[in-house]
CHARMM internal coordinates of N, CA and C (Angstrom, degrees):
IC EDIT
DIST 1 N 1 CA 1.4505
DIST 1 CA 1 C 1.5296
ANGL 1 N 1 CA 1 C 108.03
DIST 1 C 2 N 1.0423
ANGL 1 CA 1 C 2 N 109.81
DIHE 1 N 1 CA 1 C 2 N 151.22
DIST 2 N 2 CA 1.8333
ANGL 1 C 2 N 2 CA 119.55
DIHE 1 CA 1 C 2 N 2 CA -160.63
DIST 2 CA 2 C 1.8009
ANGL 2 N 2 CA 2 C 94.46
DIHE 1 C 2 N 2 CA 2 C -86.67
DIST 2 C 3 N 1.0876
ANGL 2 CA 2 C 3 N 134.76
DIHE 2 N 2 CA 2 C 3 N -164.95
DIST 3 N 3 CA 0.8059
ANGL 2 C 3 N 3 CA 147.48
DIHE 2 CA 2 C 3 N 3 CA -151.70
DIST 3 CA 3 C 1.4541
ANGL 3 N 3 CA 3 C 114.28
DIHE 2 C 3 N 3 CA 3 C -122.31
DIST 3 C 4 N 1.3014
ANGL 3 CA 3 C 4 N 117.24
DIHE 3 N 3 CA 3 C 4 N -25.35
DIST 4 N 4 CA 1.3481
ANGL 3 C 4 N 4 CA 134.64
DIHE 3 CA 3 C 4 N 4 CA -167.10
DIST 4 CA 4 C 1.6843
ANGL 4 N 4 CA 4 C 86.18
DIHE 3 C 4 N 4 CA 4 C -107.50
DIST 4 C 5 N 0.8790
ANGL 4 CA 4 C 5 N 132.19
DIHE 4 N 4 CA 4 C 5 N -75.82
DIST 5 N 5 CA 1.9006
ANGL 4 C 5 N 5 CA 134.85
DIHE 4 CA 4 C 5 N 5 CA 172.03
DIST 5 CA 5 C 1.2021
ANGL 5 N 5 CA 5 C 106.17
DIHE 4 C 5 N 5 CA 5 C -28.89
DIST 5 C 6 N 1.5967
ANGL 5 CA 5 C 6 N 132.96
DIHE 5 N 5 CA 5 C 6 N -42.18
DIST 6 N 6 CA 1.4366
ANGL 5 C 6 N 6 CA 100.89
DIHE 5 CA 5 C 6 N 6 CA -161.93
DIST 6 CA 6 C 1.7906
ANGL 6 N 6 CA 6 C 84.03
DIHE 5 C 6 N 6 CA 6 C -98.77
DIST 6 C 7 N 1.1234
ANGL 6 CA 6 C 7 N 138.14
DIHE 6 N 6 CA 6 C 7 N -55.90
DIST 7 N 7 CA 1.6736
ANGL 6 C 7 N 7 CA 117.91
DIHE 6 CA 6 C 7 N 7 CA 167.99
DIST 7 CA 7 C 1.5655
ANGL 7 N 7 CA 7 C 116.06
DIHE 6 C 7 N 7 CA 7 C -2.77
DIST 7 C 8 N 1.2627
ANGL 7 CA 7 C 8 N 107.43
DIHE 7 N 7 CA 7 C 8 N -54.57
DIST 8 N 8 CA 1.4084
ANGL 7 C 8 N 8 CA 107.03
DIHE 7 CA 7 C 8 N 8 CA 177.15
DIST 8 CA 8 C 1.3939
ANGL 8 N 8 CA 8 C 125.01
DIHE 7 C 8 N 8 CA 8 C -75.23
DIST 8 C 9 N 1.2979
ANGL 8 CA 8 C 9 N 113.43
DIHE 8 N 8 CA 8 C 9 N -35.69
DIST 9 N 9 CA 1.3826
ANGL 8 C 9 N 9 CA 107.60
DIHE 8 CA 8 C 9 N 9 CA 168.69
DIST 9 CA 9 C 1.5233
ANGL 9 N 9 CA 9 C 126.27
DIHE 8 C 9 N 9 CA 9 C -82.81
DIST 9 C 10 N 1.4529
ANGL 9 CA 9 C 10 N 120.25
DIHE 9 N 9 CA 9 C 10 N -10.06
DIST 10 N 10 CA 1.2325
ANGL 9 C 10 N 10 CA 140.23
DIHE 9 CA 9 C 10 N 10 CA 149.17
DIST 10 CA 10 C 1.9659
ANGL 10 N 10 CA 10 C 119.59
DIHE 9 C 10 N 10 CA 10 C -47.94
DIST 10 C 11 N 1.5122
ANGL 10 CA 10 C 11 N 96.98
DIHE 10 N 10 CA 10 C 11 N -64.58
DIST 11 N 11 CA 1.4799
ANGL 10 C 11 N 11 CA 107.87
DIHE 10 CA 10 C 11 N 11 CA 145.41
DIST 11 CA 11 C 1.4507
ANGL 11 N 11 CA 11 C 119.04
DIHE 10 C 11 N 11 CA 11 C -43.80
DIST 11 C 12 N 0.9908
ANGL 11 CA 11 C 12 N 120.38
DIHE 11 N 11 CA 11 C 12 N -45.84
DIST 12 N 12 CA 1.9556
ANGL 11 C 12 N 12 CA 98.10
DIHE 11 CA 11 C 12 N 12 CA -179.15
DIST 12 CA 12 C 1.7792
ANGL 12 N 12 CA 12 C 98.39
DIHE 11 C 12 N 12 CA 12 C -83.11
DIST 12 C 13 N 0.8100
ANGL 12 CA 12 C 13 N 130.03
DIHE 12 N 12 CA 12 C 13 N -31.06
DIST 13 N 13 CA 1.5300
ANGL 12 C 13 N 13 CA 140.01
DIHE 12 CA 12 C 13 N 13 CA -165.46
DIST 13 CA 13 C 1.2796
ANGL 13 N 13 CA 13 C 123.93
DIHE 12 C 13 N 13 CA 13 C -80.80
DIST 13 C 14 N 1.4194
ANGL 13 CA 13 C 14 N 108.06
DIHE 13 N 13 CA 13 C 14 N -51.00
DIST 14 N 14 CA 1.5264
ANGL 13 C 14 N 14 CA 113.89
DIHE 13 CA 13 C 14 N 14 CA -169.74
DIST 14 CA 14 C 1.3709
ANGL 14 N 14 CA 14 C 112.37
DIHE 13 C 14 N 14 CA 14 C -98.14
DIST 14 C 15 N 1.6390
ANGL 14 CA 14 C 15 N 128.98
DIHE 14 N 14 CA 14 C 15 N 113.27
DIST 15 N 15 CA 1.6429
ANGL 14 C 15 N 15 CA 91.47
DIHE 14 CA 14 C 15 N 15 CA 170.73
DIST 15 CA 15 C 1.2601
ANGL 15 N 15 CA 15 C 134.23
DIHE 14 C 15 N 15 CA 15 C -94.67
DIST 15 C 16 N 1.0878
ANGL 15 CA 15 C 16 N 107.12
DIHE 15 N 15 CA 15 C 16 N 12.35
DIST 16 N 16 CA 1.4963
ANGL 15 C 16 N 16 CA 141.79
DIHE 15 CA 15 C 16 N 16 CA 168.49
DIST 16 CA 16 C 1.7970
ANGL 16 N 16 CA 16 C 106.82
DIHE 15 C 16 N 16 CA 16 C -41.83
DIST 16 C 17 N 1.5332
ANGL 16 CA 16 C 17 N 80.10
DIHE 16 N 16 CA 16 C 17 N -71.40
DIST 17 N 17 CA 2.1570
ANGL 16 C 17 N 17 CA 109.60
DIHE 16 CA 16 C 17 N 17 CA 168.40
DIST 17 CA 17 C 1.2590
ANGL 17 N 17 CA 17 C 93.61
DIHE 16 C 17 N 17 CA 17 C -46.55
DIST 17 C 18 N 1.1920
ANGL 17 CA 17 C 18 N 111.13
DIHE 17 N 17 CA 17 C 18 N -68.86
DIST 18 N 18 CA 1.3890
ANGL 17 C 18 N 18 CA 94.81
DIHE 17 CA 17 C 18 N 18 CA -161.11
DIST 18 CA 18 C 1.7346
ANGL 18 N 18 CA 18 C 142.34
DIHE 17 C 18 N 18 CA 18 C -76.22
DIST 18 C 19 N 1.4388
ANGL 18 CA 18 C 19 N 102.85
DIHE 18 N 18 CA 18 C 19 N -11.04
DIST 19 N 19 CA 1.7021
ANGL 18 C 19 N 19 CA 125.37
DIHE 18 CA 18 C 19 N 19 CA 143.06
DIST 19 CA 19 C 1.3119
ANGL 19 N 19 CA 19 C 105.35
DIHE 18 C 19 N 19 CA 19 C -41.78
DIST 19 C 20 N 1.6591
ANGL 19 CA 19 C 20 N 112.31
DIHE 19 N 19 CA 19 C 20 N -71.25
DIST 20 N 20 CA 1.3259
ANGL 19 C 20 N 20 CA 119.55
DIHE 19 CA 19 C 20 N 20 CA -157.96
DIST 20 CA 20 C 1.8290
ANGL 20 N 20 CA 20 C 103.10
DIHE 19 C 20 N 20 CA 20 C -65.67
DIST 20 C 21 N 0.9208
ANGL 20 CA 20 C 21 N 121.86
DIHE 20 N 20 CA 20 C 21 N -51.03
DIST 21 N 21 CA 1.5937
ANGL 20 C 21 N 21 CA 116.67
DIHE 20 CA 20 C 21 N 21 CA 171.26
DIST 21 CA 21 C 1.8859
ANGL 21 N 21 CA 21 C 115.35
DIHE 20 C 21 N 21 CA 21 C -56.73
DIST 21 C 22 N 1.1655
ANGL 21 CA 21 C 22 N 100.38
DIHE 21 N 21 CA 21 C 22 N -28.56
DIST 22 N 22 CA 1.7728
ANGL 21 C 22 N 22 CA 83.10
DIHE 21 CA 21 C 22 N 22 CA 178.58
DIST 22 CA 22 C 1.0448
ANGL 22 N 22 CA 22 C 109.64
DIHE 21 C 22 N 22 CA 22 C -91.56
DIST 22 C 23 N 1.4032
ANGL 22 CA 22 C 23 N 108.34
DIHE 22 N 22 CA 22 C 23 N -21.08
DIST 23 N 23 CA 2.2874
ANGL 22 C 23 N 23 CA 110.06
DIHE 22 CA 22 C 23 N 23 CA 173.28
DIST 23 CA 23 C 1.5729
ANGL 23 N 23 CA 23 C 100.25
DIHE 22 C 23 N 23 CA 23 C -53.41
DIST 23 C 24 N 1.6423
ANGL 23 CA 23 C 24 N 117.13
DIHE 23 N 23 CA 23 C 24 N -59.74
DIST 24 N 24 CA 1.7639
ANGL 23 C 24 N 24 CA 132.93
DIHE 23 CA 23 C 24 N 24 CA 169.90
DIST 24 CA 24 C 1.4565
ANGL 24 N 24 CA 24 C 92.28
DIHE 23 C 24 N 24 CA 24 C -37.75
DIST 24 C 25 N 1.2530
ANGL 24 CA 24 C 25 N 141.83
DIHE 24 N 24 CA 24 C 25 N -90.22
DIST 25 N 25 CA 1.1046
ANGL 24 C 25 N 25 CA 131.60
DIHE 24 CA 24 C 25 N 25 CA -129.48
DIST 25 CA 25 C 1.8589
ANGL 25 N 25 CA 25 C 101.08
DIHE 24 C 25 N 25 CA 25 C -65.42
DIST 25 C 26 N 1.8447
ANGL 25 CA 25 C 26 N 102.53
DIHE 25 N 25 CA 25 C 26 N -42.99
DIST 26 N 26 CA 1.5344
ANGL 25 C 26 N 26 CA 80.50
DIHE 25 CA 25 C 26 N 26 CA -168.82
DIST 26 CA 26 C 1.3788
ANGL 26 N 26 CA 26 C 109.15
DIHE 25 C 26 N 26 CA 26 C -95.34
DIST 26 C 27 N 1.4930
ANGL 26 CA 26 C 27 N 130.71
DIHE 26 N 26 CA 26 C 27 N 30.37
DIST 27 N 27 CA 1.1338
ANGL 26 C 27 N 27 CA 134.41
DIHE 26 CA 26 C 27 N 27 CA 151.44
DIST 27 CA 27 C 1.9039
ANGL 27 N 27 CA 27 C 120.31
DIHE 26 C 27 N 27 CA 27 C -75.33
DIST 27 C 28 N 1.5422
ANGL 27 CA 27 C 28 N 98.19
DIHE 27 N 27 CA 27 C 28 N -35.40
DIST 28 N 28 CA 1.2152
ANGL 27 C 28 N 28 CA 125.03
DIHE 27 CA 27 C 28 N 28 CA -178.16
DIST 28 CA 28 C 1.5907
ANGL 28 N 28 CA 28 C 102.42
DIHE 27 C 28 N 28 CA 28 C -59.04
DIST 28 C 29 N 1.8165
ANGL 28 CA 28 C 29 N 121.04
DIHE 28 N 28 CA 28 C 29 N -40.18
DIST 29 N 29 CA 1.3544
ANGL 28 C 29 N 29 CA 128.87
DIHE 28 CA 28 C 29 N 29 CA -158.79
DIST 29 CA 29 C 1.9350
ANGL 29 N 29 CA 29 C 95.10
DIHE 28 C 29 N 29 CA 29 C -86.83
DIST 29 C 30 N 1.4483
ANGL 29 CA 29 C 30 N 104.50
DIHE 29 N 29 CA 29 C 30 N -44.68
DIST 30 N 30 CA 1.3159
ANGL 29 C 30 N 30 CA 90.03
DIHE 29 CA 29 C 30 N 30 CA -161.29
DIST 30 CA 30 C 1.9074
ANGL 30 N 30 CA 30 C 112.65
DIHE 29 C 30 N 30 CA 30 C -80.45
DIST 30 C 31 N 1.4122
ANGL 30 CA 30 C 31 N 101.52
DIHE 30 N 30 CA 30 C 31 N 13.05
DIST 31 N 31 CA 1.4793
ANGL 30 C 31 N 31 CA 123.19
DIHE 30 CA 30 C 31 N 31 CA 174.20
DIST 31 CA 31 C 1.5212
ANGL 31 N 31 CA 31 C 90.33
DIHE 30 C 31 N 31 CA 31 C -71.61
DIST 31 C 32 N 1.3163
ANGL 31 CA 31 C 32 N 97.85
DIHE 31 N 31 CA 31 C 32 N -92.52
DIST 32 N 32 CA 1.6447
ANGL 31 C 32 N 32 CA 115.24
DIHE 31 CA 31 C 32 N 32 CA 178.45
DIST 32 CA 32 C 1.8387
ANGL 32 N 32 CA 32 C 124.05
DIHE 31 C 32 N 32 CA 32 C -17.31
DIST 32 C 33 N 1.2544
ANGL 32 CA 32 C 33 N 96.59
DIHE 32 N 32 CA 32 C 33 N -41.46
DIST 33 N 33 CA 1.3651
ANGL 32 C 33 N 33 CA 109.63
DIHE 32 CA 32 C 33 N 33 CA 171.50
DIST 33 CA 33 C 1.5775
ANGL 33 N 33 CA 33 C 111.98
DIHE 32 C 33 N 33 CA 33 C -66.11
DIST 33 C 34 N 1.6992
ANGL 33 CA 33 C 34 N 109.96
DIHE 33 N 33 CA 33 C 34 N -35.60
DIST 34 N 34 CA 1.4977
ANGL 33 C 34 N 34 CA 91.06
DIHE 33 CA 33 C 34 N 34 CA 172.20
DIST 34 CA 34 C 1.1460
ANGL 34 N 34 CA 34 C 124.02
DIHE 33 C 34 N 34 CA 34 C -129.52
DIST 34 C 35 N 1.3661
ANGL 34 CA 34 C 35 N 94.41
DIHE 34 N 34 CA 34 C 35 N 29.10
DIST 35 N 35 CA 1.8782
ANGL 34 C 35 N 35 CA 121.93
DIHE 34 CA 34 C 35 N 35 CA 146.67
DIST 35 CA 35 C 1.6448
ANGL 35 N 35 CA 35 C 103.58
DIHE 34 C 35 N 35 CA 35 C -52.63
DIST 35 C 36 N 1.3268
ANGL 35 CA 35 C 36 N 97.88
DIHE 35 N 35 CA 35 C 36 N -74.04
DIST 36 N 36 CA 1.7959
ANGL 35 C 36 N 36 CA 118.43
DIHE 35 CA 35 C 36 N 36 CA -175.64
DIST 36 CA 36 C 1.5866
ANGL 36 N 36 CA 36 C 106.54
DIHE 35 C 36 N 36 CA 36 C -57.36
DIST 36 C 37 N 1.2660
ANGL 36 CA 36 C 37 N 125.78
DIHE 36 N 36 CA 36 C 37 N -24.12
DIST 37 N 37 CA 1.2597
ANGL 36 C 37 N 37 CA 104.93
DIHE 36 CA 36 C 37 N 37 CA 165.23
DIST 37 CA 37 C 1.5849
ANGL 37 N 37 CA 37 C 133.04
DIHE 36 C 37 N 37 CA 37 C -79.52
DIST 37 C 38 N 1.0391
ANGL 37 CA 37 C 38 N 125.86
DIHE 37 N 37 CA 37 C 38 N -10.78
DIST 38 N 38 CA 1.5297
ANGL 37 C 38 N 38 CA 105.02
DIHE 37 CA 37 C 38 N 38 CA 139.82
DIST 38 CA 38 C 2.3546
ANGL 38 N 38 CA 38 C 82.42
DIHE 37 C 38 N 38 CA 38 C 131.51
DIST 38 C 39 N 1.7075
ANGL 38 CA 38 C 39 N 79.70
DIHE 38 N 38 CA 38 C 39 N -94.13
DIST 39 N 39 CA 1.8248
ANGL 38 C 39 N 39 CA 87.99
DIHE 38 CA 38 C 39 N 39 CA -175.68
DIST 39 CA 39 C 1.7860
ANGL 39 N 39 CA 39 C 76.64
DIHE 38 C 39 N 39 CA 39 C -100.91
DIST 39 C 40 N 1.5311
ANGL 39 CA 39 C 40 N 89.25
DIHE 39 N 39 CA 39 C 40 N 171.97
DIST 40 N 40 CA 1.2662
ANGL 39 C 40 N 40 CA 110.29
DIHE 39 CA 39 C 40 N 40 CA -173.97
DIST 40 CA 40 C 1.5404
ANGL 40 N 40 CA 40 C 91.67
DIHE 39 C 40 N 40 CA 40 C -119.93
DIST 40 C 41 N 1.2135
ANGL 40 CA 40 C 41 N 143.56
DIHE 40 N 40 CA 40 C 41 N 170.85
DIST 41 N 41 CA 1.4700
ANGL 40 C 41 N 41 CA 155.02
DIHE 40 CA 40 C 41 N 41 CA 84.57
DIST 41 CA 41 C 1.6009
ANGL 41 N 41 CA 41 C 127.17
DIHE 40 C 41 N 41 CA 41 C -8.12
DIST 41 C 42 N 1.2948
ANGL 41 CA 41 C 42 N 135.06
DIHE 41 N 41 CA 41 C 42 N 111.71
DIST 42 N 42 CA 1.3083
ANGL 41 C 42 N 42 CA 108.45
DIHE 41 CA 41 C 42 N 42 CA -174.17
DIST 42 CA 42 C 1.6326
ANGL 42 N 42 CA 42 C 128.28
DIHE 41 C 42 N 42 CA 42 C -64.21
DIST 42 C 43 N 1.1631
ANGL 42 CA 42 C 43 N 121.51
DIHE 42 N 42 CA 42 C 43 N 1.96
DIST 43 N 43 CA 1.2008
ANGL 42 C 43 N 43 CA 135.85
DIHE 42 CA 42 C 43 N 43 CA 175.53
DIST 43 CA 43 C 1.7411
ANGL 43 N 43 CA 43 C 92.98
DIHE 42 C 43 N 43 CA 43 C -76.80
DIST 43 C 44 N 1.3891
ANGL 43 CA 43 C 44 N 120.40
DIHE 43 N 43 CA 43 C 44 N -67.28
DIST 44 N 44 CA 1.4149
ANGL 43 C 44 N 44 CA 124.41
DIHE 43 CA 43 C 44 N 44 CA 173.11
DIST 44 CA 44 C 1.3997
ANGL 44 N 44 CA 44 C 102.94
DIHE 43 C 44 N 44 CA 44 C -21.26
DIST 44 C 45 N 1.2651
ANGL 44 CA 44 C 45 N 115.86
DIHE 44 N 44 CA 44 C 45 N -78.61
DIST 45 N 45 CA 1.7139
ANGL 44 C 45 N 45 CA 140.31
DIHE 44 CA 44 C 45 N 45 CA -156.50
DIST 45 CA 45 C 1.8536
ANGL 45 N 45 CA 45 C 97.80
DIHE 44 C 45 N 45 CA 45 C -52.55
DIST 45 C 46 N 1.4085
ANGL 45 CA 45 C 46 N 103.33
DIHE 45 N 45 CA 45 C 46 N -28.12
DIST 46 N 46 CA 1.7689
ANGL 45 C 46 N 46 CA 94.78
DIHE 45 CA 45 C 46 N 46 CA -174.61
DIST 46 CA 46 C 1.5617
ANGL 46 N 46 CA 46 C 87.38
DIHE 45 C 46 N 46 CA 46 C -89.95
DIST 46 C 47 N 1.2726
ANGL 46 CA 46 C 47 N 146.80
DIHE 46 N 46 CA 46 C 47 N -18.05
DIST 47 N 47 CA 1.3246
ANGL 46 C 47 N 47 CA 130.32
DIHE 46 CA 46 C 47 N 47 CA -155.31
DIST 47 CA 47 C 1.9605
ANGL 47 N 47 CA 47 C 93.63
DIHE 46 C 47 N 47 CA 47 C -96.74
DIST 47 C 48 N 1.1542
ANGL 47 CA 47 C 48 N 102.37
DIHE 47 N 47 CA 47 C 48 N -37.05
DIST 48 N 48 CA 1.3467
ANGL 47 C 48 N 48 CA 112.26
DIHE 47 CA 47 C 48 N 48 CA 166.23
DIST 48 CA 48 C 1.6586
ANGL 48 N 48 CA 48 C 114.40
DIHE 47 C 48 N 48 CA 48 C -39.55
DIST 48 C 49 N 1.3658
ANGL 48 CA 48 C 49 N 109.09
DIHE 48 N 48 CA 48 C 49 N -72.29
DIST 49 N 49 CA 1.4630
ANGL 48 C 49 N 49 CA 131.14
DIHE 48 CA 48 C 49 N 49 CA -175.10
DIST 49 CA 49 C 1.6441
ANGL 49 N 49 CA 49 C 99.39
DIHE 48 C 49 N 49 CA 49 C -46.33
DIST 49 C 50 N 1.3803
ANGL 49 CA 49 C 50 N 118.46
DIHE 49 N 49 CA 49 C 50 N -62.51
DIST 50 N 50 CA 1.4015
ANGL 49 C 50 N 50 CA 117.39
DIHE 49 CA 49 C 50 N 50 CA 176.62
DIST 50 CA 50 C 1.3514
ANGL 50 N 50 CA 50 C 116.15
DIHE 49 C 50 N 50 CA 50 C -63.30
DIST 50 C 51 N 1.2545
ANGL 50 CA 50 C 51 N 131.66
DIHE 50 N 50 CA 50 C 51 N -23.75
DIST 51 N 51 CA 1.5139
ANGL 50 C 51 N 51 CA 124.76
DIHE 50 CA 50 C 51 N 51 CA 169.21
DIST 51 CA 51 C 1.5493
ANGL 51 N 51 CA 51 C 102.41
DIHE 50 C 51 N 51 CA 51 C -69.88
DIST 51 C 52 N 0.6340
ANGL 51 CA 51 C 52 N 119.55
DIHE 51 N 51 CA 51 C 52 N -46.52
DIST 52 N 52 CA 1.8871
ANGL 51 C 52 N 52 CA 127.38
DIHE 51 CA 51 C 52 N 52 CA -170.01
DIST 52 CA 52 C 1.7167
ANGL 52 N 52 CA 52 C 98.30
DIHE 51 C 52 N 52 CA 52 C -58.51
DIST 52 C 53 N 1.3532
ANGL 52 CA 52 C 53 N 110.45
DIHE 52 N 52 CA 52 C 53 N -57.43
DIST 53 N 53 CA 1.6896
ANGL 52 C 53 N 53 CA 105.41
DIHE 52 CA 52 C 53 N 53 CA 173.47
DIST 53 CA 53 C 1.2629
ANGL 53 N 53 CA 53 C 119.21
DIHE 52 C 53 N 53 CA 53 C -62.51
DIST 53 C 54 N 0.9254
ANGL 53 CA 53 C 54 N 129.86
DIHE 53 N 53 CA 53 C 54 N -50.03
DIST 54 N 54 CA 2.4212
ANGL 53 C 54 N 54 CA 149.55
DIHE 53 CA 53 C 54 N 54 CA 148.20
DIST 54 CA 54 C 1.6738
ANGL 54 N 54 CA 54 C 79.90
DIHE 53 C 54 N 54 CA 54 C -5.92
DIST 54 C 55 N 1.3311
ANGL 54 CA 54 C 55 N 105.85
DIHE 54 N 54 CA 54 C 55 N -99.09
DIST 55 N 55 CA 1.5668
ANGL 54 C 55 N 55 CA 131.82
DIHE 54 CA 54 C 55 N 55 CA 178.81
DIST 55 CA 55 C 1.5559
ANGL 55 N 55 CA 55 C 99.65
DIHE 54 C 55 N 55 CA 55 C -1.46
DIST 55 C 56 N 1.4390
ANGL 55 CA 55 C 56 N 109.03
DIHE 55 N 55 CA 55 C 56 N -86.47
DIST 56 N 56 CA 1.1738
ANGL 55 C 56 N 56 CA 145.83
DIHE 55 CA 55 C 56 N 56 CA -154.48
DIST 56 CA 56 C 1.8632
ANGL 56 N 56 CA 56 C 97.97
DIHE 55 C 56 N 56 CA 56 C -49.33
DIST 56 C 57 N 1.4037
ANGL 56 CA 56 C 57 N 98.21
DIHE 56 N 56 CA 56 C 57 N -56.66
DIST 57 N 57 CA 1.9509
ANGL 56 C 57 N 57 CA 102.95
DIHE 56 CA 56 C 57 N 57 CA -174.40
DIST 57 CA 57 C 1.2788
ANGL 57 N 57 CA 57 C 90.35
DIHE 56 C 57 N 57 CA 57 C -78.89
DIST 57 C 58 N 1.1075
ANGL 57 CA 57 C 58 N 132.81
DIHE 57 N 57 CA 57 C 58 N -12.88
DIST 58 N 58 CA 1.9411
ANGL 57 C 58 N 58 CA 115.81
DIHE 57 CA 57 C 58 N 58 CA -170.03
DIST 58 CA 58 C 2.2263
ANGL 58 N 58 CA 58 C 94.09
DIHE 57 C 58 N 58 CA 58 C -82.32
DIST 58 C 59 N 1.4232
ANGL 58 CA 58 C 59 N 94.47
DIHE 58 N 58 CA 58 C 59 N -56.35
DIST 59 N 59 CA 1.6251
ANGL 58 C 59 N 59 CA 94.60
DIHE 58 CA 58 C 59 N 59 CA -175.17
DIST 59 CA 59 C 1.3602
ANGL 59 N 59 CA 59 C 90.44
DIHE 58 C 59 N 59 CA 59 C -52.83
DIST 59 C 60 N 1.5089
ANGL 59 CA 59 C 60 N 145.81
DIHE 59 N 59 CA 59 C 60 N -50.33
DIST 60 N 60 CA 1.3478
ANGL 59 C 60 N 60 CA 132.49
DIHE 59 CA 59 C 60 N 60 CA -158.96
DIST 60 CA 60 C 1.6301
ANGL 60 N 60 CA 60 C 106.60
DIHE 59 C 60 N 60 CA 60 C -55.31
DIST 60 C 61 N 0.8163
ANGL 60 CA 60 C 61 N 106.48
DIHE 60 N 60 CA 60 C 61 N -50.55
DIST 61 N 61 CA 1.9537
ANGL 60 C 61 N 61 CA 123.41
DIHE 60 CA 60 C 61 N 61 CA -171.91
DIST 61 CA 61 C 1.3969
ANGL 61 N 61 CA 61 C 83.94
DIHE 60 C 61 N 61 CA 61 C -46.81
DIST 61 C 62 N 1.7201
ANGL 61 CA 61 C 62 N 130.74
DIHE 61 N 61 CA 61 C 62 N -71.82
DIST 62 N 62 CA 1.3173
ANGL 61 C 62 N 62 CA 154.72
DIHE 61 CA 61 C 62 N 62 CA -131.66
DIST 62 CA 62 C 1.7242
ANGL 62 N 62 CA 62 C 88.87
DIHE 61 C 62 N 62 CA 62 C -46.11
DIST 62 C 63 N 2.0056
ANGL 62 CA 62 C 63 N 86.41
DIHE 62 N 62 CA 62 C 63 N -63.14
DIST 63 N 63 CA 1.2086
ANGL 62 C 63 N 63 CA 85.54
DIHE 62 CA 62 C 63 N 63 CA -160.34
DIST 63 CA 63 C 1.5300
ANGL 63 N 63 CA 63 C 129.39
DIHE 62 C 63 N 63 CA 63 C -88.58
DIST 63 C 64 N 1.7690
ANGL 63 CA 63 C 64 N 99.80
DIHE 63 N 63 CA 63 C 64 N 4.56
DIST 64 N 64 CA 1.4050
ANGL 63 C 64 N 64 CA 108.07
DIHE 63 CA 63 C 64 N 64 CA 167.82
DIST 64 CA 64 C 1.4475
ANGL 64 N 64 CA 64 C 118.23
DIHE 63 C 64 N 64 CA 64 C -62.12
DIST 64 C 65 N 1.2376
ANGL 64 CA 64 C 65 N 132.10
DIHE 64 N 64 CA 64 C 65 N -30.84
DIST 65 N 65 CA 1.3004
ANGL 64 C 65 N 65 CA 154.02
DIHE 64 CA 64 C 65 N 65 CA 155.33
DIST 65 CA 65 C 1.2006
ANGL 65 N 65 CA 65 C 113.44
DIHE 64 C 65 N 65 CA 65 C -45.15
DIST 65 C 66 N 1.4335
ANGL 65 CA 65 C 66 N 126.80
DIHE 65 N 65 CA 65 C 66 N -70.75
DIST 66 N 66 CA 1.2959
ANGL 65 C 66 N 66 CA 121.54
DIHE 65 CA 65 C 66 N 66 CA 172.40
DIST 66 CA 66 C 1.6356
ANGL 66 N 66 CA 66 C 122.86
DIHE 65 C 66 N 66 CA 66 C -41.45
DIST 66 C 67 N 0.9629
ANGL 66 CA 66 C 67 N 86.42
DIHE 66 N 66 CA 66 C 67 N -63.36
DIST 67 N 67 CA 2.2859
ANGL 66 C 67 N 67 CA 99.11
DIHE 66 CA 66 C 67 N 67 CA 160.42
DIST 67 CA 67 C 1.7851
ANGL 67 N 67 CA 67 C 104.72
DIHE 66 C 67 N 67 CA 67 C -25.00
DIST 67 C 68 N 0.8890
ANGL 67 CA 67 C 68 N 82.80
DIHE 67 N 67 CA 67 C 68 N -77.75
DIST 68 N 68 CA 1.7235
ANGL 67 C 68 N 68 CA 114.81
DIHE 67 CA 67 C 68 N 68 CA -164.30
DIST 68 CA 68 C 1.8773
ANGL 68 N 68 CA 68 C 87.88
DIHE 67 C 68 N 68 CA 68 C -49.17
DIST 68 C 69 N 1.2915
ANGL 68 CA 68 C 69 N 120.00
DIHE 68 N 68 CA 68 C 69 N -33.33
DIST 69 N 69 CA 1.5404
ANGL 68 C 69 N 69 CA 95.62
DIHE 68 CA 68 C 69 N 69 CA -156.55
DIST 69 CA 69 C 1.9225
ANGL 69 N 69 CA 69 C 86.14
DIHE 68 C 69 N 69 CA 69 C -109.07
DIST 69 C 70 N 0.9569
ANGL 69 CA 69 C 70 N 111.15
DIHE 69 N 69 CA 69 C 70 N -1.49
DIST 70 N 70 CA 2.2901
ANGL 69 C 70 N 70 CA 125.68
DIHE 69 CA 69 C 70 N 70 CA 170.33
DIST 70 CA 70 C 1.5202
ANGL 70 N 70 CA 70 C 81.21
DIHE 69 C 70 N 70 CA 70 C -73.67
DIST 70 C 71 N 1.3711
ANGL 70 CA 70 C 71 N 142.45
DIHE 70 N 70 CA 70 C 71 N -68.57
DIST 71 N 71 CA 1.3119
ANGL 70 C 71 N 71 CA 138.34
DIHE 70 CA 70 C 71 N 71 CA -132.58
DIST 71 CA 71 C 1.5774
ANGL 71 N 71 CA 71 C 104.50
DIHE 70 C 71 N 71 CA 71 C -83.99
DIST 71 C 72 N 1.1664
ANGL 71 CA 71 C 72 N 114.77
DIHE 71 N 71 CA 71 C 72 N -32.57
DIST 72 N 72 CA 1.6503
ANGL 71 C 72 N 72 CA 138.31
DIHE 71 CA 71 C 72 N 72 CA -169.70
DIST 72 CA 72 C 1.6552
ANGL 72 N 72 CA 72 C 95.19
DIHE 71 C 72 N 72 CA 72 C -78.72
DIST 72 C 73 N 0.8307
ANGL 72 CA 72 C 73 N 123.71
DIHE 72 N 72 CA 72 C 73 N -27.17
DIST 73 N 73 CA 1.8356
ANGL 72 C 73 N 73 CA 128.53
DIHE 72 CA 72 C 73 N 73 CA 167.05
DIST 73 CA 73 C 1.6550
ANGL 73 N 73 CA 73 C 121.14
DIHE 72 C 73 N 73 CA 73 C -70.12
END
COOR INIT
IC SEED 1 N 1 CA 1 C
IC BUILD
C-alpha cells in the first residue's frame, strides 16, 4: 500500500491518526499565520520554535503508526 492510501485508511480507522493529524494541521495553520506576519516579536519567534517541534513529534507519532500498521500486514 502506497503511502498516501494507507494515511487514508488510517484516517478512517485510527482515531489516534486522526487527533494526531488535526493537532498537525492546526499547528501547521497557526505557523502560517506567523509566517504571514512579516517580523515576529521574540515571544512570537519562541512560540514559533515550539510549534515547529509540536509539528515535528506529532508527524513522528503519524508515521510511527503507519510503520506499525505496514508491519501488522
Amino acid at each position: 500500500m502506497d503511502e498516501k492510501a494507507l494515511k487514508e485508511r488510517l484516517l478512517k480507522e485510527s482515531e489516534e491518526f486522526r487527533q494526531l493529524a488535526e493537532e498537525h494541521r492546526r499547528l501547521e495553520e497557526r505557523l502560517e499565520v506567523l509566517r504571514n506576519k512579516g517580523a515576529l516579536t521574540e515571544a512570537e519567534e519562541i512560540e514559533e520554535r515550539q510549534l515547529k517541534k509540536k509539528k515535528l513529534a506529532l508527524k513522528d507519532r503519524m508515521y510511527l503508526l503507519m510503520r506499525e500498521r505496514q508491519k501488522s500486514r
